[in-house]
N, C-alpha and C positions, 0 to 999 in steps of 0.2 A: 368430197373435194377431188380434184383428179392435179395433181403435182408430176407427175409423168406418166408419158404414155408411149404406145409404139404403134408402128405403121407401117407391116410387112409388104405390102401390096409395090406397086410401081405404078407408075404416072398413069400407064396404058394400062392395067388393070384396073386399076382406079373407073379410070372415062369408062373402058367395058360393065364394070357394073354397075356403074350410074345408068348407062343409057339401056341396060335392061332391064332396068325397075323405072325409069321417067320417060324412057325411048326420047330422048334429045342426045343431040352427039356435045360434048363439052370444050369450049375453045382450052386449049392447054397455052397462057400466055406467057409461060415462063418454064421453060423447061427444067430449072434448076432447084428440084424439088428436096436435095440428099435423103434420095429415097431406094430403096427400102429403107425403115431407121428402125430400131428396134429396143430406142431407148433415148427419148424424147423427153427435153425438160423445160423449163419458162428458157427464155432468151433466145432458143433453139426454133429452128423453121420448122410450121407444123403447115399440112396440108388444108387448103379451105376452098369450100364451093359455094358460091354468091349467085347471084342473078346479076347481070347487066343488061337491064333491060327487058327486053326479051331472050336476050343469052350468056345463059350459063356459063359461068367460067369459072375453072379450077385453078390454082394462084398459090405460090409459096407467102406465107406470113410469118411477118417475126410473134412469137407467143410472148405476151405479157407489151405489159409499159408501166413508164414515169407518172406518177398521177400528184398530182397538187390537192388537198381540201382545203384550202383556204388561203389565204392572201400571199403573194410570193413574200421571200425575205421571213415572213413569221412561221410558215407552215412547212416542214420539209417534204420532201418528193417523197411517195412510198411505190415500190414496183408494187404492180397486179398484174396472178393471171387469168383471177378466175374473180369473179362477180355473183353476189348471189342475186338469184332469180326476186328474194323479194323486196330488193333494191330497186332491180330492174323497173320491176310493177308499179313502184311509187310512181311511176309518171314524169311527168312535169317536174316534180324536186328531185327526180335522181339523177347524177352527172352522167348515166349509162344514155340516157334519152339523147346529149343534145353532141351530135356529132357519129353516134354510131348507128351501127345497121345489123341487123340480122344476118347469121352467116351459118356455115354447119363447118364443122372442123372432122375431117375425114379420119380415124385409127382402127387398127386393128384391136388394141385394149387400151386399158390402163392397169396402172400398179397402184396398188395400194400393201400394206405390210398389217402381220400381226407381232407382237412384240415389239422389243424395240428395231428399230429401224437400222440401226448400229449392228454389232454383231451378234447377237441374242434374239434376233429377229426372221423374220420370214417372210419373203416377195412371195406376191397372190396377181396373178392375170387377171382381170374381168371382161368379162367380153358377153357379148349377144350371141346365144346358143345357136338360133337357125341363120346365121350369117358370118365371112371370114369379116367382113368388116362393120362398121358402128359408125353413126354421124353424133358429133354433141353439136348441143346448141349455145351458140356462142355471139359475139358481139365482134365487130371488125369498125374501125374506121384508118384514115392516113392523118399519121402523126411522127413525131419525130421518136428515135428511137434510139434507146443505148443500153449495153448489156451491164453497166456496173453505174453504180452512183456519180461516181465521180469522172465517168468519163463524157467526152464531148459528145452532145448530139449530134446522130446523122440527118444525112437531109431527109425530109419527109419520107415516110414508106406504109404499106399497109401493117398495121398491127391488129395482132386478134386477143380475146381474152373468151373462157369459157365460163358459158353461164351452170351454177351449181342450184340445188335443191334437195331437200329430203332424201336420205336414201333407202332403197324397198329394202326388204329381209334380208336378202343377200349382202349389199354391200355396208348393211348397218352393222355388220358382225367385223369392218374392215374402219370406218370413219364415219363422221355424225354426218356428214354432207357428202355429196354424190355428181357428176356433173349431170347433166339435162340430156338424154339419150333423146333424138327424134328417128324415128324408124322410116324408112324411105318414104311409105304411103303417105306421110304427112309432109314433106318437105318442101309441098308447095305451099304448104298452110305456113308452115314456119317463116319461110322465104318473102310469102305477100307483106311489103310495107306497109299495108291496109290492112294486115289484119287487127282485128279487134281485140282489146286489150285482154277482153273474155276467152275469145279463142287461144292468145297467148302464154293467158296464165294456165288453162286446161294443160299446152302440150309442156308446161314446165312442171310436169308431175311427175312421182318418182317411177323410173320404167319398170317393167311387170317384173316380180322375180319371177319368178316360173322361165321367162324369157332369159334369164340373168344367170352366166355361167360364171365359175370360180375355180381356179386353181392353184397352187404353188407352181414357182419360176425359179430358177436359180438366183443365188441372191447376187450375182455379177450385177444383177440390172440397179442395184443402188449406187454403183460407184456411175456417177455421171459422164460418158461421153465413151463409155463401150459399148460397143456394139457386137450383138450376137446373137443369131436367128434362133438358139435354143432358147433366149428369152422368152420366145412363144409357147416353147413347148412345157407340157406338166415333168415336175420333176419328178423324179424315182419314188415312191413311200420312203424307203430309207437313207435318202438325202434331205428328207424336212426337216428342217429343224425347231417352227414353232407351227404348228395347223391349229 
């Protein structure tokens, strides 16, 4: 699962290592990214890199939305921010098909906890070993958008959701589900509208552990809307309190 994440970089480090690894420069169409963030949750603006076209464009998104399954008035709304991948694949019957589009959601990690989550518990950073940053693969479209049940919708905006799947060794020691890491080399494969549903479900595999780093974080990062660049860093051995 990934329920929060962080994303130390800045807009223009961002575009920099995109276009080192794709050599295209990236339209920046919104500059108002609240980035660095270093404790990112559903409702919260998370960073995304799409295709338009033939150009790239990096873009604030609201993380998560309102979803309906079935008939208004009988069905209630449930937020989503994460999708699993083997929804996705159903095709044609899954509500992920008809309206959304491929997208990669730009972090430096995610958190996940061992223990309880509460205060008996322990924040774990995950991240991609030979990189400061990680793309998931994720699903975007424009919809309307509100951060609480009962509040009024805004007018249309881009919302994203990330796509999850199996998780490798590493992060099966943390949650039974994992988001969809795609690694730069592939991001045109990800990205092509045309790709084939085979090609899809391949890159929705669980990313390599060997590749897949873990550590303790300070447990600050569970209280939702602090922020603080030691989030990133490994805590002390004699600051953990569950490993």
């Amino acid at each position: 699962m990934c329920g929060r994440l962080a994303n130390g970089a800045t807009p223009e480090e961002i575009a920099e290592w995109h276009e080192a690894r794709r050599h295209a420069t990236l339209l920046v169409r919104d500059g108002n990214y609240f980035l660095p963030s270093y404790n990112t949750g559903p409702t919260h603006v998370v960073t995304v890199l799409r295709d338009d076209g033939d150009q790239p464009v990096l873009e604030a998104m609201n993380w998560g939305v309102f979803a309906r399954f079935g008939p208004p008035g009988k069905t209630p709304e449930t937020f989503l921010f994460n999708a699993k991948t083997e929804k996705y694949l159903a095709g044609g019957r899954s509500m992920w098909r008809r309206g959304w589009a491929r997208c990669l959601i730009v972090a430096s990690c995610f958190y996940e906890w061992t223990g309880s989550k509460g205060g008996h518990g322990q924040a774990h950073a995950i991240r991609v070993r030979d990189s400061e940053l990680m793309t998931f693969g994720a699903l975007w479209k424009v919809d309307r958008f509100k951060r609480k049940k009962d509040d009024e919708p805004t007018e249309k905006a881009p919302v994203s959701v990330i796509l999850t799947c199996e998780p490798n060794d590493v992060i099966a020691r943390y949650h039974r589900r994992a988001p969809v890491i795609v690694p730069p080399e592939r991001w045109d494969e990800w990205l092509d509208p045309g790709a084939p549903d085979e090609l899809v479900a391949q890159l929705c595999q669980p990313f390599p552990a060997e590749r897949t780093r873990a550590y303790p974080v300070p447990n600050g990062v569970g209280k939702i809307g602090v922020q603080d660049p030691s989030f990133l860093e490994p805590l002390p051995a004699d600051q953990v309190v569950v490993d």
